[in-house]
N, C-alpha and C positions, 0 to 999 in steps of 0.2 A: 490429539483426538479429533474426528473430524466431528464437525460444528454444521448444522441448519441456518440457512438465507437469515429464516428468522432469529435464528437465538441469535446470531453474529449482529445483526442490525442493531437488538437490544440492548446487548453490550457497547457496539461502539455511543448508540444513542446514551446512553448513561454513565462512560470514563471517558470520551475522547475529550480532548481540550477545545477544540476550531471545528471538528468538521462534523456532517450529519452520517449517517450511512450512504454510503453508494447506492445507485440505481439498482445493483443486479450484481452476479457476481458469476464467473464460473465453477470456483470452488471456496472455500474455507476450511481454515485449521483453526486448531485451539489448545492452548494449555492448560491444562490440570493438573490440582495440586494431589497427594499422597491419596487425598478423599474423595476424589474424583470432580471437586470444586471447580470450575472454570475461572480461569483465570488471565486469560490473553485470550487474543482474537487476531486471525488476518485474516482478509478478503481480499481474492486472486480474481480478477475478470481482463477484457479484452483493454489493450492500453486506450489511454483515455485520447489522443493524439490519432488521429486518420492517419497520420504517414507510417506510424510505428505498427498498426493494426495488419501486418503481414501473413495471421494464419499459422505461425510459429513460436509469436512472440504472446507474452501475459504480462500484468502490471500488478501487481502489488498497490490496490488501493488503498488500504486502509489497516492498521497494527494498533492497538491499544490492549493496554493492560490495567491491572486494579494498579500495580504498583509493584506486582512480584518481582523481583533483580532476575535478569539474564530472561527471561521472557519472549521481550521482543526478536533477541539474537536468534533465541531457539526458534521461534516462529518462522525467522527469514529464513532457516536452514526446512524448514520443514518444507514451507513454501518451496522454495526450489527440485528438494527430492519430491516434491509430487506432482509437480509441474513439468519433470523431465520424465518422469512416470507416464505421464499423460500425452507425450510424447513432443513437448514443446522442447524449443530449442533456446531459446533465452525468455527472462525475466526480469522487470526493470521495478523500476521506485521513483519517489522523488523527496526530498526533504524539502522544508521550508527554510532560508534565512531562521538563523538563532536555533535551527535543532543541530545538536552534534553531528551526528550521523553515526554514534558511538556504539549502538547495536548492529549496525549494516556491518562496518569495519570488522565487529565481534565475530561477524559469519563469514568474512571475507570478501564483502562485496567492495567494489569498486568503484570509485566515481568515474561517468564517461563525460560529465557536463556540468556548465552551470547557466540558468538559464537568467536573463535579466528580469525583473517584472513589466509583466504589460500592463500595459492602461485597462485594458478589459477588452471586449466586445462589444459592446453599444456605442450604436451609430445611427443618428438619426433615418436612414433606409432601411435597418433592420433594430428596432429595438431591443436590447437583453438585459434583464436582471444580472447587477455583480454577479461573482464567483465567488468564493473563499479566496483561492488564490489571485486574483484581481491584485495590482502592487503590490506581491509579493514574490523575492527573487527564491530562486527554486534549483537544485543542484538532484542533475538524473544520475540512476546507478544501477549498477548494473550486477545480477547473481555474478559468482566466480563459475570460471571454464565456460562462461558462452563468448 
């Protein structure tokens, strides 16, 4: 079902485990149960990485669900058919250290990377608030057939 900036924000604000809403998004999907109950959430916008940001390419921000099984899988499948819709050419993700990645696998996505943790951003020349992901190692993936 497709999902509103704001209803998606709500949702991930209220099930996600670590992370807040995204700034923005280019699209969203959602799952609904039999009742038309929302029940999963993804948010599609530009990747978050300047060198990935190519004009073809979309990221997979953000997936949570209440808890429904197979959810997230269906999401990343959604995600893709409507992102090739929209006439992009690939679509990526990232896991954190300690998540499976057992929904990605479910839709057939693929790992192209894993990336080390950084230390952060902040640097006495340029100040920065953490991140979420700040020392935490991170493994990228990529839809199937890009």
């Amino acid at each position: 079902m497709p999902v509103r900036f704001r209803q998606a924000a709500e949702f991930v604000t209220r099930w996600h485990r670590h992370h807040k809403p995204p700034p923005g998004q280019v699209f969203a999907v959602g799952a609904a149960d039999e009742r038309g109950t929302l029940r999963a959430v993804a948010i599609v916008g530009r990747p978050v990485a300047r060198h990935l940001d190519d004009g073809v390419t979309l990221e997979v921000t953000r997936t949570v669900t209440d808890g429904t099984r197979n959810a997230n899988s269906l999401l990343y499948g959604a995600a893709w058919r409507a992102a090739r819709a929209l006439g992009y050419t690939r679509l990526i993700t990232y896991t954190q250290k300690g998540e499976s990645g057992a929904s990605l696998r479910a839709a057939n996505w693929r790992v192209l990377a894993r990336r080390p943790a950084r230390p952060g951003w902040n640097c006495p020349s340029r100040p920065r608030t953490a991140a979420d992901t700040d020392h935490v190692e991170r493994t990228l993936w990529q839809a199937p057939g890009t």
